[in-house]
N, CA, C and O atoms as a GROMACS GRO file, in nm:
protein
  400
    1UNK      N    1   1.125   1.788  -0.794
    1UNK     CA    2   1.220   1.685  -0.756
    1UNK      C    3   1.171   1.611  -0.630
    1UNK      O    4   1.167   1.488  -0.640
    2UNK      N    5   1.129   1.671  -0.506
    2UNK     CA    6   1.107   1.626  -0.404
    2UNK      C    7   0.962   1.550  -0.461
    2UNK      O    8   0.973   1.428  -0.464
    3UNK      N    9   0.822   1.607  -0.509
    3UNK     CA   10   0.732   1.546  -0.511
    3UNK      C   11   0.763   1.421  -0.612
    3UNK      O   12   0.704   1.318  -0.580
    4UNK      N   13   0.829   1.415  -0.705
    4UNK     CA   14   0.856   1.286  -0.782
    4UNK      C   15   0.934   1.178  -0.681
    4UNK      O   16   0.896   1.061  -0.670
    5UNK      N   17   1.029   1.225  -0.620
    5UNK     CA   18   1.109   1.130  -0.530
    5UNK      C   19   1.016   1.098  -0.423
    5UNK      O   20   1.067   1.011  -0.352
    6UNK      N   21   0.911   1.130  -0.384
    6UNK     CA   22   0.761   1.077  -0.310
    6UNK      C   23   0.723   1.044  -0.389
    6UNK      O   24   0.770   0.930  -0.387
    7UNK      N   25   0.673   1.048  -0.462
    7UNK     CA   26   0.562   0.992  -0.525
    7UNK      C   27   0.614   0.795  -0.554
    7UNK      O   28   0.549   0.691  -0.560
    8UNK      N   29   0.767   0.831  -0.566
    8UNK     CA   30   0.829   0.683  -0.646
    8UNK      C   31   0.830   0.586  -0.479
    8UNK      O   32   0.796   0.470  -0.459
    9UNK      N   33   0.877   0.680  -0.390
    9UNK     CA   34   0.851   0.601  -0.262
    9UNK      C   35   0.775   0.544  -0.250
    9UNK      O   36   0.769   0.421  -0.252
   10UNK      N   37   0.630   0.681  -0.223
   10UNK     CA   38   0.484   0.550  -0.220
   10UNK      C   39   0.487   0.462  -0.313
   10UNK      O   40   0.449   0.348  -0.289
   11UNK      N   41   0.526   0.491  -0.416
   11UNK     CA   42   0.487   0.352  -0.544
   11UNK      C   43   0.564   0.218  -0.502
   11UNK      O   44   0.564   0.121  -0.579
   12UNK      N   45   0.620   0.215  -0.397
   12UNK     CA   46   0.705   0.122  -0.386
   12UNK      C   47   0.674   0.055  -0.277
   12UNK      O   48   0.693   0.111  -0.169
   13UNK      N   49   0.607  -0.103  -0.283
   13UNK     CA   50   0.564  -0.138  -0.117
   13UNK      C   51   0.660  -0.191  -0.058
   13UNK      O   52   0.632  -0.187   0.062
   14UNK      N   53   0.777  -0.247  -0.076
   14UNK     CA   54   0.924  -0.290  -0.060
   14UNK      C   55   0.928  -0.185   0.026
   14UNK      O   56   0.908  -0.228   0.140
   15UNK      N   57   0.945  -0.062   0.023
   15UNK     CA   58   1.011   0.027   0.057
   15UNK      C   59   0.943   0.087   0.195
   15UNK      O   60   1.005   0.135   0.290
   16UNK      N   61   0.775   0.069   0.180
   16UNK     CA   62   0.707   0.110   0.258
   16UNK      C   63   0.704  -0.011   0.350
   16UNK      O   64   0.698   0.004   0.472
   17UNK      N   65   0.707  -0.104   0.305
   17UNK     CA   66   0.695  -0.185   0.413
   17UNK      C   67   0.790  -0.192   0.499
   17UNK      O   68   0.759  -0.245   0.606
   18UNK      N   69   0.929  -0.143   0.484
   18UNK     CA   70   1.075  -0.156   0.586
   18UNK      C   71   1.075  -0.029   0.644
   18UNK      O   72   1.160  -0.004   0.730
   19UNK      N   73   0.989   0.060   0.610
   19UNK     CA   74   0.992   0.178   0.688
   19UNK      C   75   0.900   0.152   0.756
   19UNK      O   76   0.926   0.163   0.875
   20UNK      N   77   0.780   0.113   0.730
   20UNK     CA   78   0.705   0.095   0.854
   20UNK      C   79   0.703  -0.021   0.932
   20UNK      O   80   0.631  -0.037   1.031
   21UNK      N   81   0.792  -0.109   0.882
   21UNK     CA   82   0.847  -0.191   1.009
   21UNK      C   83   0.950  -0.148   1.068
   21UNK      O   84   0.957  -0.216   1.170
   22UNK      N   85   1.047  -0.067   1.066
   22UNK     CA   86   1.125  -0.002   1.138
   22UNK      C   87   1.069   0.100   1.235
   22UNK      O   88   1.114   0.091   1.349
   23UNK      N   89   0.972   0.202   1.211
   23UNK     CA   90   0.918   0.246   1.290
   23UNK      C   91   0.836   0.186   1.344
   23UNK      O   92   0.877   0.181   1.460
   24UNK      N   93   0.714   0.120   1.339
   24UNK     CA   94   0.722   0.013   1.434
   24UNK      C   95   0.849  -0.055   1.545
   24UNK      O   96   0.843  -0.052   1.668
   25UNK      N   97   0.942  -0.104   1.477
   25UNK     CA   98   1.000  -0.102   1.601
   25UNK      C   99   1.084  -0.025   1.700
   25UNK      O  100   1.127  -0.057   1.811
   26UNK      N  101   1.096   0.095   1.620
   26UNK     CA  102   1.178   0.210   1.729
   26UNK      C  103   1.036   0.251   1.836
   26UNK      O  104   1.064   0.275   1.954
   27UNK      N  105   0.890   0.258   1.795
   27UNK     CA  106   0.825   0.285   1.861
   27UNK      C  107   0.821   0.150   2.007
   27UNK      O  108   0.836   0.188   2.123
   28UNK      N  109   0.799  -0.006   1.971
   28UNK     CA  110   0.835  -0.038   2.011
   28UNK      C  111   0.950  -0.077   2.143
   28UNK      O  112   0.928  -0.134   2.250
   29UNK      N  113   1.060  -0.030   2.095
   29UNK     CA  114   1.155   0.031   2.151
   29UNK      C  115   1.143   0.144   2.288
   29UNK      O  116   1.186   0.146   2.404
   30UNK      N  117   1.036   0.258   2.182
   30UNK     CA  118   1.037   0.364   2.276
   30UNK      C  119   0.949   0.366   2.418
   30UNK      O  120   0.959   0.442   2.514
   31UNK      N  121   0.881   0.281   2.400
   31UNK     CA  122   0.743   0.191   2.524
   31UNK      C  123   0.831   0.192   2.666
   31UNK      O  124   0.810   0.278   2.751
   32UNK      N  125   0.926   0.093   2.683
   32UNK     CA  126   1.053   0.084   2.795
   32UNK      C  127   1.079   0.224   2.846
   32UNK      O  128   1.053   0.272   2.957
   33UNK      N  129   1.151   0.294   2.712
   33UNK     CA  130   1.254   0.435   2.743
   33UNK      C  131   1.174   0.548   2.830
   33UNK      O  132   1.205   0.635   2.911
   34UNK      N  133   1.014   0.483   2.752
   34UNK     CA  134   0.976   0.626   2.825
   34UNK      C  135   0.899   0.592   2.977
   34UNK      O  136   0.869   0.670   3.067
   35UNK      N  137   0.884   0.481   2.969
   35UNK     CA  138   0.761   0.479   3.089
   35UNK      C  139   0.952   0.485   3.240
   35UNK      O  140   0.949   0.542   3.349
   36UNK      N  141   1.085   0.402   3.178
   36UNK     CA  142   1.168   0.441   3.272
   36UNK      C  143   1.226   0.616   3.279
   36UNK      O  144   1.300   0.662   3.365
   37UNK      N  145   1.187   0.663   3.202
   37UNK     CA  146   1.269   0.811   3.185
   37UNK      C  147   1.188   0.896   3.283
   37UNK      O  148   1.224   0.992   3.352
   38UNK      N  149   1.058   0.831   3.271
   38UNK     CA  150   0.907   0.903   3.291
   38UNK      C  151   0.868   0.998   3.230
   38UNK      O  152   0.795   1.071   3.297
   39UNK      N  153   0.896   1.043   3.087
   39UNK     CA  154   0.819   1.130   2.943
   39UNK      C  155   0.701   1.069   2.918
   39UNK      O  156   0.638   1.093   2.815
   40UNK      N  157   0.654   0.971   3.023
   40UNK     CA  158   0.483   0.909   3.006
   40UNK      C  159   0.437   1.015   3.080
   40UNK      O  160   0.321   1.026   3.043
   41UNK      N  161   0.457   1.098   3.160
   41UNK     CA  162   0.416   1.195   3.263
   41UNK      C  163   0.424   1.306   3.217
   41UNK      O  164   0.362   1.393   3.279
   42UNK      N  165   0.493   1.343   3.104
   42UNK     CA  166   0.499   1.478   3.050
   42UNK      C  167   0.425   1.470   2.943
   42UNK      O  168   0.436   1.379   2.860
   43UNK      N  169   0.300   1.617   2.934
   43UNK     CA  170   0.239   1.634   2.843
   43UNK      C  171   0.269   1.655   2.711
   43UNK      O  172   0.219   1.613   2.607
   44UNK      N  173   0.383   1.746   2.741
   44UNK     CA  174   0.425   1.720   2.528
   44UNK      C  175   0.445   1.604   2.475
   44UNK      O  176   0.410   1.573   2.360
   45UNK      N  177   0.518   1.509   2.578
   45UNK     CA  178   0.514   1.365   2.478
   45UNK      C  179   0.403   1.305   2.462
   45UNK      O  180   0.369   1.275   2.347
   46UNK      N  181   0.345   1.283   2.542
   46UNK     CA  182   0.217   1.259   2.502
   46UNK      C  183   0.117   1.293   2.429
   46UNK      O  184   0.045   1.212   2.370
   47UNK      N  185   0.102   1.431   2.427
   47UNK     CA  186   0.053   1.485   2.266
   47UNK      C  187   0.179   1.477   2.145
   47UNK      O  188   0.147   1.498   2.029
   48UNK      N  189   0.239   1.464   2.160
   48UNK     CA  190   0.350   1.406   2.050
   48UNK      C  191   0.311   1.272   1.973
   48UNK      O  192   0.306   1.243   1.854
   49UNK      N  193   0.284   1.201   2.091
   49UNK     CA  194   0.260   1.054   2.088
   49UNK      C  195   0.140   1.021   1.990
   49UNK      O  196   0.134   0.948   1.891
   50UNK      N  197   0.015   1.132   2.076
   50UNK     CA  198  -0.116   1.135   2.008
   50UNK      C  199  -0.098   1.163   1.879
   50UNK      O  200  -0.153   1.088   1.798
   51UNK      N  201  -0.023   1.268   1.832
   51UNK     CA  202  -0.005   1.322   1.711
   51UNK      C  203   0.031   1.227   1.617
   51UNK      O  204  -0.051   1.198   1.530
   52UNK      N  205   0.149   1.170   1.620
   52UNK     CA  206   0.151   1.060   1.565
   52UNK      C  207   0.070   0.955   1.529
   52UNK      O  208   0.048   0.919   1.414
   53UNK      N  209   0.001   0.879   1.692
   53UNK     CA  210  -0.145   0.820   1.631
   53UNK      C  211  -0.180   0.864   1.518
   53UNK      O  212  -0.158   0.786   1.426
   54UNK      N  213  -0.223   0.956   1.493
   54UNK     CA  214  -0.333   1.004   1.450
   54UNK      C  215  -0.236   1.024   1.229
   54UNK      O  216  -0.269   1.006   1.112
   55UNK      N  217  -0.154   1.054   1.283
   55UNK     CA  218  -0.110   1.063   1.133
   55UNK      C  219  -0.085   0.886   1.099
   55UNK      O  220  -0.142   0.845   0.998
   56UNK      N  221  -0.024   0.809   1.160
   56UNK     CA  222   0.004   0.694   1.083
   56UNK      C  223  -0.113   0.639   1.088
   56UNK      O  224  -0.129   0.564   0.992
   57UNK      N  225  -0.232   0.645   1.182
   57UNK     CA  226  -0.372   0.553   1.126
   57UNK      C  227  -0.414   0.607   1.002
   57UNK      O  228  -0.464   0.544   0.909
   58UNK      N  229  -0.390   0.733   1.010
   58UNK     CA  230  -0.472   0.821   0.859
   58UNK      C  231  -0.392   0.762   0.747
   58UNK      O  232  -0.450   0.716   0.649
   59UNK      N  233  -0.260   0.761   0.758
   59UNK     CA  234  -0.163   0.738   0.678
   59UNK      C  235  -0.173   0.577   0.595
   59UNK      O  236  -0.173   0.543   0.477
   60UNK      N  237  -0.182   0.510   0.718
   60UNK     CA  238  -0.265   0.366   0.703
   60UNK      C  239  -0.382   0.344   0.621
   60UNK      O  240  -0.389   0.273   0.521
   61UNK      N  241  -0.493   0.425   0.687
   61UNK     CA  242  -0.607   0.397   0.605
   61UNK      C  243  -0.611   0.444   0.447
   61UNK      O  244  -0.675   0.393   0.355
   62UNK      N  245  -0.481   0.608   0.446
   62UNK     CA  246  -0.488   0.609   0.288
   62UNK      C  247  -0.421   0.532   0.221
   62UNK      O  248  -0.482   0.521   0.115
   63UNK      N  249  -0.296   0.445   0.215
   63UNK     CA  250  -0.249   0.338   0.160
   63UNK      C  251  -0.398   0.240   0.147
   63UNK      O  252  -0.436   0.211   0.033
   64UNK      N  253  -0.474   0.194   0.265
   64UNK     CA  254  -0.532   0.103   0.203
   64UNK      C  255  -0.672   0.150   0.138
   64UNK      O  256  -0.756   0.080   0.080
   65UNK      N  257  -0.672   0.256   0.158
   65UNK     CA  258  -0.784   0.294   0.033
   65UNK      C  259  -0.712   0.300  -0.087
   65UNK      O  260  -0.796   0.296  -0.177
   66UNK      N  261  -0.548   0.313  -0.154
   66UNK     CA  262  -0.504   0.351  -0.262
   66UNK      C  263  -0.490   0.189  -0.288
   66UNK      O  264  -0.576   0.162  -0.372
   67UNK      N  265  -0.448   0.120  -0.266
   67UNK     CA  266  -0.468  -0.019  -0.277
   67UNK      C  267  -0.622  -0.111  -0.319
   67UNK      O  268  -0.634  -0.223  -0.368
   68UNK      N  269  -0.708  -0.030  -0.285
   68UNK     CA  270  -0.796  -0.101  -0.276
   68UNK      C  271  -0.876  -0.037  -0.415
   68UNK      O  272  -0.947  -0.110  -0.484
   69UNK      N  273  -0.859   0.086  -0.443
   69UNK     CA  274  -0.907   0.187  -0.552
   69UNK      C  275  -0.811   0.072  -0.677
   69UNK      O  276  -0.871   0.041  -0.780
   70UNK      N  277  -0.690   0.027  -0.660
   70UNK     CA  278  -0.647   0.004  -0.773
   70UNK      C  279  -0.656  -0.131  -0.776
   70UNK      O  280  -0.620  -0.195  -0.875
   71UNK      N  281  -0.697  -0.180  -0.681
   71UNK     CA  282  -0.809  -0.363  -0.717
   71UNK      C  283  -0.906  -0.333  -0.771
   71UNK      O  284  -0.954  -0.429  -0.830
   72UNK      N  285  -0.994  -0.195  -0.786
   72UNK     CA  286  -1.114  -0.200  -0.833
   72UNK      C  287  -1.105  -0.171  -0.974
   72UNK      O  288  -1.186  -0.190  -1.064
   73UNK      N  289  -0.980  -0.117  -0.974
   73UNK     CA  290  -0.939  -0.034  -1.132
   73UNK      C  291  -0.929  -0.163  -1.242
   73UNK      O  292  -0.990  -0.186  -1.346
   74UNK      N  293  -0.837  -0.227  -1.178
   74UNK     CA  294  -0.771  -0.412  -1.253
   74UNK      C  295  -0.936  -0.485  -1.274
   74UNK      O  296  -0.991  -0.520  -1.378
   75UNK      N  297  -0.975  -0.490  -1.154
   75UNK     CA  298  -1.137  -0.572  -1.175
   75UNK      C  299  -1.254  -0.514  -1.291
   75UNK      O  300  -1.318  -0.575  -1.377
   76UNK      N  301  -1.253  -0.427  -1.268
   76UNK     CA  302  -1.304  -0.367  -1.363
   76UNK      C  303  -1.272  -0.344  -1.528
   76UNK      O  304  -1.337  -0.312  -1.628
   77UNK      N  305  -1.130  -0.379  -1.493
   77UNK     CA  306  -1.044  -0.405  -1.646
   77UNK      C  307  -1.094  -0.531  -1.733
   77UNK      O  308  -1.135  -0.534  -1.848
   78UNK      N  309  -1.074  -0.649  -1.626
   78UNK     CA  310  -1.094  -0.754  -1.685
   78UNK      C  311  -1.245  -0.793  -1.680
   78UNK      O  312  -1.296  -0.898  -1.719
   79UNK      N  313  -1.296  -0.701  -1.632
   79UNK     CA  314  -1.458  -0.774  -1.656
   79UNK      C  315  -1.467  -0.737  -1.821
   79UNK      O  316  -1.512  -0.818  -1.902
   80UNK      N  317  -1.417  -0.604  -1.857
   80UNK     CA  318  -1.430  -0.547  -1.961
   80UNK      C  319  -1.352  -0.639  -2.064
   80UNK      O  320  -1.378  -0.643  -2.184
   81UNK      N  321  -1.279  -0.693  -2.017
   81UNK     CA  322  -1.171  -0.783  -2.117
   81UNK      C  323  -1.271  -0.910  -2.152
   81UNK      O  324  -1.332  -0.949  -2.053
   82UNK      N  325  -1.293  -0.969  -2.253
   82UNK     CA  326  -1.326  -1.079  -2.368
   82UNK      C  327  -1.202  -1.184  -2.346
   82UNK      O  328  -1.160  -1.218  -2.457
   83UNK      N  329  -1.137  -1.240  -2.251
   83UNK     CA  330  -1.055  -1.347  -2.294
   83UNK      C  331  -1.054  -1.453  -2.358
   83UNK      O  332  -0.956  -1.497  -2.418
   84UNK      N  333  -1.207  -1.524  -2.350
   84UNK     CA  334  -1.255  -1.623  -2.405
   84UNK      C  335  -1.263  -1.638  -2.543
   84UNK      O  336  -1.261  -1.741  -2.609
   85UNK      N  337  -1.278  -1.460  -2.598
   85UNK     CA  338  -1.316  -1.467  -2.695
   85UNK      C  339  -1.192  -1.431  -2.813
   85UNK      O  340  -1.168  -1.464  -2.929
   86UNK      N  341  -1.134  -1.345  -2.709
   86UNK     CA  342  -0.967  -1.332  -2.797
   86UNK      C  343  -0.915  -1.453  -2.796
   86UNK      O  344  -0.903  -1.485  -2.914
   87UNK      N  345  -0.889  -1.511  -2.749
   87UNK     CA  346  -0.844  -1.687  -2.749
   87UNK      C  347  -0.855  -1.762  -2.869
   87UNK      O  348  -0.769  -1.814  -2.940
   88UNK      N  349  -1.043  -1.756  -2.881
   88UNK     CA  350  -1.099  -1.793  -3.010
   88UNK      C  351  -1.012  -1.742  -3.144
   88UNK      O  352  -0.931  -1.791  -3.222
   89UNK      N  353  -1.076  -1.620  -3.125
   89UNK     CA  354  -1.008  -1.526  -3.213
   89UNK      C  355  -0.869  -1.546  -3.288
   89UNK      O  356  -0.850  -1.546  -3.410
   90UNK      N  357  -0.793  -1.560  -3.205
   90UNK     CA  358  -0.650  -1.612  -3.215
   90UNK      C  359  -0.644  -1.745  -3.264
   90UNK      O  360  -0.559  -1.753  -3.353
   91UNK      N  361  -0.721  -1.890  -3.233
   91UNK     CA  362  -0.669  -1.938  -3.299
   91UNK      C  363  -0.755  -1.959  -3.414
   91UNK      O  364  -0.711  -2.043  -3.492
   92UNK      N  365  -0.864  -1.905  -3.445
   92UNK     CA  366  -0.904  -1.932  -3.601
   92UNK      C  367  -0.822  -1.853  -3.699
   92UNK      O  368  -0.789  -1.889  -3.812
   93UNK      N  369  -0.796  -1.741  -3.638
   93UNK     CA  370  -0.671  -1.668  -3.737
   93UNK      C  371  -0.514  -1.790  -3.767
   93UNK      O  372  -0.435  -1.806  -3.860
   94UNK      N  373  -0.530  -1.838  -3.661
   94UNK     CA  374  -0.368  -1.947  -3.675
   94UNK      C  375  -0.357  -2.081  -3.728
   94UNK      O  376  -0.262  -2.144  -3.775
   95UNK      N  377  -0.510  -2.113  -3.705
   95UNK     CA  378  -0.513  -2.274  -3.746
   95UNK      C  379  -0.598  -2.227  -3.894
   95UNK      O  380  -0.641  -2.118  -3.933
   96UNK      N  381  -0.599  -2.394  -3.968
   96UNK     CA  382  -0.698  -2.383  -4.068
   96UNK      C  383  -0.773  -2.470  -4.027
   96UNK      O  384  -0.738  -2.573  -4.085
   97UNK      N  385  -0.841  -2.487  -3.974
   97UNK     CA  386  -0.976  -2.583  -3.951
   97UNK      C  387  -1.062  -2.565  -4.078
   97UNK      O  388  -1.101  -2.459  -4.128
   98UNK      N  389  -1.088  -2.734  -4.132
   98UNK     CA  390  -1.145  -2.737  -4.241
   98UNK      C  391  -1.252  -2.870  -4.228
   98UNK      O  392  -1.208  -2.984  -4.209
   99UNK      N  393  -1.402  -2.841  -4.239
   99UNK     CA  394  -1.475  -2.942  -4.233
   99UNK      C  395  -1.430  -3.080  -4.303
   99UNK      O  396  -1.428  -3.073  -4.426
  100UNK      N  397  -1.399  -3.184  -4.257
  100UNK     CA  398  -1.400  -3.370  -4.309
  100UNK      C  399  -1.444  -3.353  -4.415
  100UNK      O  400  -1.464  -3.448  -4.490
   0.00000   0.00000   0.00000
């Protein structure tokens, strides 16, 4: 249940995209809170902070490697695809073309 209800998330860039513009801006947000609170000075947030880095760039780069794997998938489709020739195909089956 849980891995299908992920899996339909990622499939969804609508979805990914308002989450990661929302976090974006609570992080945003959090820039002010912390440098006035001063949790810029405390080490757990800051490896907190790092931690994070480090998962949403990864997180980032695998979306755009999964994106980019399935431009190669489509490109590769249609090189394989004959349109020109199904076209043909289609209309000598539909018309009667008959020499003058």
């Amino acid at each position: 249940m849980v891995k299908s209800l992920w899996a339909s998330v990622q499939g969804d860039p609508v979805f990914m995209r308002r989450v990661n513009g929302w976090l974006t801006m609570f992080w945003l947000a959090m820039i002010p809170i912390s440098l006035v609170t001063g949790w810029v000075k405390s080490v757990v947030y800051v490896s907190a902070l790092s931690l994070w880095a480090l998962v949403s760039g990864h997180w980032s780069a695998w979306q755009a490697a999964r994106v980019e794997v399935t431009q190669e998938a489509e490109a590769r489709k249609r090189e394989k695809e004959d349109l020109a020739g199904d076209v043909v195909t289609k209309l000598v089956e539909q018309t009667n073309v008959e020499p003058a």
